[in-house]
MARLOZA-270496 format. One record per residue: residue in three letters; y, z, x negated of N, C-alpha, C in turn. Coordinates in steps of 0.001 Angstrom, whole numbers, plus 500000, padded with zeros to 6 digits. Atoms other than C-alpha are relative to their C-alpha. Layout:
<tidrens>
{"Ala" {Y Z X} {Y Z X} {Y Z X}};
...
</tidrens>
This chain:
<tidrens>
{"Unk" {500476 499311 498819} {516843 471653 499467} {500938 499675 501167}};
{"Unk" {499116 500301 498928} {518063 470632 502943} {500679 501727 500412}};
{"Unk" {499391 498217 499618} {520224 473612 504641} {499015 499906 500915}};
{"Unk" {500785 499379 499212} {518406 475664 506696} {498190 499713 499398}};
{"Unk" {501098 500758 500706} {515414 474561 504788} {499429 501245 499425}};
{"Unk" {500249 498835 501230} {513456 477285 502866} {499144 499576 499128}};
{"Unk" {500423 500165 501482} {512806 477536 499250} {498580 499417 499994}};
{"Unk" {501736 500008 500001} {509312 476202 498065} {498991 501363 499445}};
{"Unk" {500188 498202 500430} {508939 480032 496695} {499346 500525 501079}};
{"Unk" {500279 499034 498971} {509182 481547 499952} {498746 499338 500991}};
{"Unk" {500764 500440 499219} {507469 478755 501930} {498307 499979 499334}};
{"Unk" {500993 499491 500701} {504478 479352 499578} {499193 500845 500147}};
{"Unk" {500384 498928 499440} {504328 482559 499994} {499687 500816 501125}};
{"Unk" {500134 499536 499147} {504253 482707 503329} {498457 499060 500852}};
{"Unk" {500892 500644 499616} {501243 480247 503386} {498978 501387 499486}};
{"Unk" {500976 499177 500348} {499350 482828 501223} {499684 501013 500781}};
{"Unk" {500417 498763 498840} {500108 485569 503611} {499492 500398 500815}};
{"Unk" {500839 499814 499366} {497892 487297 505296} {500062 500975 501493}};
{"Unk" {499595 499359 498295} {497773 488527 509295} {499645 501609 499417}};
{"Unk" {500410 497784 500136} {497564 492998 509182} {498711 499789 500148}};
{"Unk" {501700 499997 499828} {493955 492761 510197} {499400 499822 498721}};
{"Unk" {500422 500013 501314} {493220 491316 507067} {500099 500342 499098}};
{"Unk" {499405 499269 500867} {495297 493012 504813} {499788 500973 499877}};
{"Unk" {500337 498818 500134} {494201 495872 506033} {498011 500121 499757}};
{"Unk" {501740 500161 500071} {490308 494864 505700} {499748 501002 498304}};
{"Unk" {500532 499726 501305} {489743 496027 502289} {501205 501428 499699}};
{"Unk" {499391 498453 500111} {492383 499398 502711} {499330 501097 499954}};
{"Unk" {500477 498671 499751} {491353 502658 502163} {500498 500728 501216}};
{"Unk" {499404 499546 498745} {493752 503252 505339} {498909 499847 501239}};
{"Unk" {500547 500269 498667} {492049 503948 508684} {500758 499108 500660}};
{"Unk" {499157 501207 499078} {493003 501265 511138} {500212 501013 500848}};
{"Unk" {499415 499069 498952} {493599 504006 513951} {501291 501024 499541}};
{"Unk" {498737 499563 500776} {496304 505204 511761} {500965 499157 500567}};
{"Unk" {499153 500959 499772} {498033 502188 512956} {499951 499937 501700}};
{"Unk" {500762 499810 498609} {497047 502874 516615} {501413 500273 500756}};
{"Unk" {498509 499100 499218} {500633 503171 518698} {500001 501163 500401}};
{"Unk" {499849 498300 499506} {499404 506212 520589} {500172 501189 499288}};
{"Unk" {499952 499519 501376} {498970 507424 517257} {501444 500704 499833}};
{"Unk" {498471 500760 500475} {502262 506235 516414} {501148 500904 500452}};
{"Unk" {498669 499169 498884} {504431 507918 519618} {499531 501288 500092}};
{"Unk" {500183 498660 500250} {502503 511494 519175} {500317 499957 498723}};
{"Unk" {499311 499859 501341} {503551 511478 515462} {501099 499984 500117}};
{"Unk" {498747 500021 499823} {506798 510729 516131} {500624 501149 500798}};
{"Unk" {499482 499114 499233} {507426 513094 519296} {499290 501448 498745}};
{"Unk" {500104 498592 501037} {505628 516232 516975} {500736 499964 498856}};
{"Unk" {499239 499929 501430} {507645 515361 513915} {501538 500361 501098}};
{"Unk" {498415 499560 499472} {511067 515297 516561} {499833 501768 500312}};
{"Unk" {499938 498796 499769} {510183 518794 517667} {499233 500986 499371}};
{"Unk" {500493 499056 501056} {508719 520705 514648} {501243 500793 499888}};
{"Unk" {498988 499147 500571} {510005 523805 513729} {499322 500643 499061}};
{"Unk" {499044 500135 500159} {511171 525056 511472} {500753 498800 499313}};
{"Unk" {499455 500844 500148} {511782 522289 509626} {498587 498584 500555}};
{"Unk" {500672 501008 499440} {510748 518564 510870} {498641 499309 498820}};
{"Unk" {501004 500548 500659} {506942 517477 509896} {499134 499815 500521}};
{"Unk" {500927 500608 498876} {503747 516013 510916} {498793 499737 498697}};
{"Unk" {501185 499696 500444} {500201 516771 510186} {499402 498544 500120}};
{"Unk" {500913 500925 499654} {498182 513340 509808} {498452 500093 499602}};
{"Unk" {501537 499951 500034} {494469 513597 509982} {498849 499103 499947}};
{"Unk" {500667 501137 500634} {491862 511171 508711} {500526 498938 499650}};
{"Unk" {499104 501148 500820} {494271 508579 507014} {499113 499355 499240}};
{"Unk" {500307 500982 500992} {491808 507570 504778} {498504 499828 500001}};
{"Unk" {501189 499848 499567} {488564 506315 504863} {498937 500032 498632}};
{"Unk" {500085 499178 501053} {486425 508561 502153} {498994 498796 499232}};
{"Unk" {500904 500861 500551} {484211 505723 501016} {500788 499200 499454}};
{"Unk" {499417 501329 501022} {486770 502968 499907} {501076 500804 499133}};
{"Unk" {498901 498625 500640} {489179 506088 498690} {499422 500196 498876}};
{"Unk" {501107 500057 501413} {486292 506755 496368} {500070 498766 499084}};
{"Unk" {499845 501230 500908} {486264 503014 495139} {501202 499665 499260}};
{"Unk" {498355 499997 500337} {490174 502927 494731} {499622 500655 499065}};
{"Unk" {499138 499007 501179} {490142 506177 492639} {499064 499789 498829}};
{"Unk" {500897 500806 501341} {486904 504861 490167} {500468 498926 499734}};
{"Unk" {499193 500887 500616} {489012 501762 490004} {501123 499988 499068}};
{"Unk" {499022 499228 500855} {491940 503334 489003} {499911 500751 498943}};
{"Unk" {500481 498866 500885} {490230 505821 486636} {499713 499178 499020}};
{"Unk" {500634 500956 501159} {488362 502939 484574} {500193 498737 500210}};
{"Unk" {499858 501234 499566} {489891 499898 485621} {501696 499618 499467}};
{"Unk" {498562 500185 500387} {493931 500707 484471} {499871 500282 498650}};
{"Unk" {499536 499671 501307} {495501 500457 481420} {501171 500381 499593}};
{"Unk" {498906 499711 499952} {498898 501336 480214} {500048 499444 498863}};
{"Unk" {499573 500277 501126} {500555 499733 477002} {501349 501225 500066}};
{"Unk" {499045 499260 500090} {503222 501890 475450} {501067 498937 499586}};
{"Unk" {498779 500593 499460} {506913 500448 476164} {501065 500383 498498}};
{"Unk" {498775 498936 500608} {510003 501775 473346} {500876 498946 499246}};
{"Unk" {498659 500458 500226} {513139 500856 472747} {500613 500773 499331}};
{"Unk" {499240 499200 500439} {516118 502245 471226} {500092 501452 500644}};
{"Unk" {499042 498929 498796} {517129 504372 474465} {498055 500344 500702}};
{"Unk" {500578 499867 499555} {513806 504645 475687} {498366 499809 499941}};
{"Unk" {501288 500216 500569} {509829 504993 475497} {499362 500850 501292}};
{"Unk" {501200 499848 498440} {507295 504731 478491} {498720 498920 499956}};
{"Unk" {501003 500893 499960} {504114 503350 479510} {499916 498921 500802}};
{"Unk" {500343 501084 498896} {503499 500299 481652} {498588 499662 500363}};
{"Unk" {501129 500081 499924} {500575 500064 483359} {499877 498822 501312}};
{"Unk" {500294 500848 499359} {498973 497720 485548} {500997 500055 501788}};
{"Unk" {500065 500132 498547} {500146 496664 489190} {499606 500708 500911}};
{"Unk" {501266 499646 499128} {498526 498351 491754} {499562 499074 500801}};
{"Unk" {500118 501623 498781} {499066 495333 494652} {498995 499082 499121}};
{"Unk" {500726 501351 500047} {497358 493183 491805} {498781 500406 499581}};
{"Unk" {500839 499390 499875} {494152 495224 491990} {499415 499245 500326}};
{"Unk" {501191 500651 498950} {491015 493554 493575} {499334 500446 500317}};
{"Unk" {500398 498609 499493} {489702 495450 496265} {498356 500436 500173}};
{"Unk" {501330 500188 499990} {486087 494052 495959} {499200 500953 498602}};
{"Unk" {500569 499276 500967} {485763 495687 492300} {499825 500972 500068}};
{"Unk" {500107 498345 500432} {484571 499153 491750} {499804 500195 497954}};
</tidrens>
């Protein structure tokens, strides 16, 4: 690898990557969630909450692909059981390696 050069890993991965717009295409997230004005009233009501600091967000999610997520998740994961000497857990799927087209 020359210096300053980057890995064929990273440079890879940054071919696959995808602009926010798209990434967010297939989210259960509202895109106006991401909205700056959004952004700087969340922030100023979370600085001046009392008593302690917090912030109400309201439609975050949009109830139709929320639905598809959680029937994906419901009949779509699996878990194998994990155990060791010291230890015993499940492992279950990814979530990131989901596909957002399946229900």
């Amino acid at each position: 690898m020359k210096r300053g050069g980057k890995p064929k890993g990273i440079a890879a991965a940054n071919k696959k990557r995808k602009s926010d717009a798209e990434a967010l295409a297939g989210s259960p997230l509202e895109q106006a969630l991401f909205d700056v004005k959004r952004i700087e009233t969340a922030a100023a009501t979370f600085a001046t909450a009392r008593p302690v600091k917090h912030v109400v967000l309201e439609s975050v999610c949009k109830e139709d692909r929320l639905k598809v997520v959680f029937q994906q998740a419901l009949h779509g994961l699996k878990a194998d059981l994990r155990e060791s000497d010291t230890y015993k857990l499940y492992q279950g799927t990814e979530l990131a390696a989901l596909d957002a087209d399946k229900a």
